[in-house]
N, C-alpha and C positions, 0 to 999 in steps of 0.2 A: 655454429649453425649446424643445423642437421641436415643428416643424408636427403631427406624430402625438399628441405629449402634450399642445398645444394643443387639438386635436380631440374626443381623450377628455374632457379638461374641459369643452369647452363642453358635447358631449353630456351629461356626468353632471351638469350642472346646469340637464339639461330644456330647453337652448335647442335648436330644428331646424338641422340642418344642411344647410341649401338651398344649391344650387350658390354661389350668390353668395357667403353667408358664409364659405364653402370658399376662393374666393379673393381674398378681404379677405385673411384669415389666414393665408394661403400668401404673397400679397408682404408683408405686411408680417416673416414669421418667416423669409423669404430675404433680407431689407435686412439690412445692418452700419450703416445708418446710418439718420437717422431722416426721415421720410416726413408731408408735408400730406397732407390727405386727396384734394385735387387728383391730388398724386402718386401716388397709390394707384390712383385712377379713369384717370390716364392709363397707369398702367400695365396693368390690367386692358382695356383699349381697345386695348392694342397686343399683348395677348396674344390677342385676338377673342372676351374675355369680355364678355358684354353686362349693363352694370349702370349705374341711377344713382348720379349723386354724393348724393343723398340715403340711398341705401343703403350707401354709403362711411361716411358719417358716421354714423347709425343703429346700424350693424356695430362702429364703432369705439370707440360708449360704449358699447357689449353690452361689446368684450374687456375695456373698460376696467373696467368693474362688477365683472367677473370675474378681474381683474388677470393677465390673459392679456397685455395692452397696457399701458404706460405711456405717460399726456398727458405729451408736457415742451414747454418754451416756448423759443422763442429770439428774441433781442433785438427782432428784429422784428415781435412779437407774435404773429401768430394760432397757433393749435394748432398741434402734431405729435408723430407719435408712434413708438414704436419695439417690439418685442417686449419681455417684460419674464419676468425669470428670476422663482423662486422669492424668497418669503420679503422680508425687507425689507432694500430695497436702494435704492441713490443712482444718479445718474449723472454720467458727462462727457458732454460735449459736444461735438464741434468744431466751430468757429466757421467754417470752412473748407472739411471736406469732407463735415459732419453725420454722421460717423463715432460712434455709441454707445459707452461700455463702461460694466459698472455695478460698482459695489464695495457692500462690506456694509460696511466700517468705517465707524461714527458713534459718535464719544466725544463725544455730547451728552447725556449723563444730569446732568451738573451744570450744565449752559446750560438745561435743561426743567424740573430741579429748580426753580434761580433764576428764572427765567420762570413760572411757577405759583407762587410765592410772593408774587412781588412786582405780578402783577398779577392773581390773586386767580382766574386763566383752570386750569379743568379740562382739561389739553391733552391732546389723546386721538390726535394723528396729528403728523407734522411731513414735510418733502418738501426731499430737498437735492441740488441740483445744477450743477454746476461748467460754466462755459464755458470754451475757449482753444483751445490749436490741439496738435494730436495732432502727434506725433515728423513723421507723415510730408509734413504741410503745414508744420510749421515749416522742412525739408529746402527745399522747393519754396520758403518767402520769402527764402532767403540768397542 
């Protein structure tokens, strides 16, 4: 989704759109690739936007509530995050250059099946994500 349709949502779901959260939402929906909240704050810092990192992060579980943002995790543990399309959808990762893409294939209706059966768990969400290295870092290791 784009920065405009990201907008319109947060407006229609009664959130203010104070300069700040205007540009949380702006770097993070011009990234291809996925972003600490660090990153976000030092980008906003060299753009001569003035904001805290606590308003980075505050900002970034508002898009997340609103699935305007996806959290995903990389090996290294703490947060980050990346713009996130409609509907329900996965990601890749790269390992390399933090490059996103996201895909809707999940043929796990007999793996949730099985899993609610056998352990008795009413699963009501699930979250799937692939790390490794995108065409154009694997070019750059040979």
């Amino acid at each position: 989704m784009d920065e405009r349709g990201m907008l319109r949502q947060l407006r229609a779901a009664g959130r203010r759109l104070t300069p700040q959260r205007q540009a949380v939402l702006r770097i993070v929906a011009e990234s291809k690739a996925v972003l600490r909240p660090a990153d976000v704050y030092d980008r906003a810092q060299a753009a001569g936007l003035r904001l805290g990192l606590t308003t980075v992060y505050r900002t970034l579980d508002i898009l997340v509530e609103l699935g305007l943002v996806r959290r995903l995790h990389l090996e290294d543990g703490g947060p980050c995050y990346a713009a996130s399309g409609q509907g329900h959808r996965h990601q890749l990762v790269c390992s390399g250059c933090g490059r996103v893409v996201e895909f809707t294939e999940c043929n796990l209706a007999d793996l949730h099946q099985r899993l609610a059966q056998r352990t008795h768990f009413r699963i009501e969400n699930h979250w799937l994500q692939f790390s490794g290295l995108c065409e154009a870092c694997q070019s750059k290791a040979i």
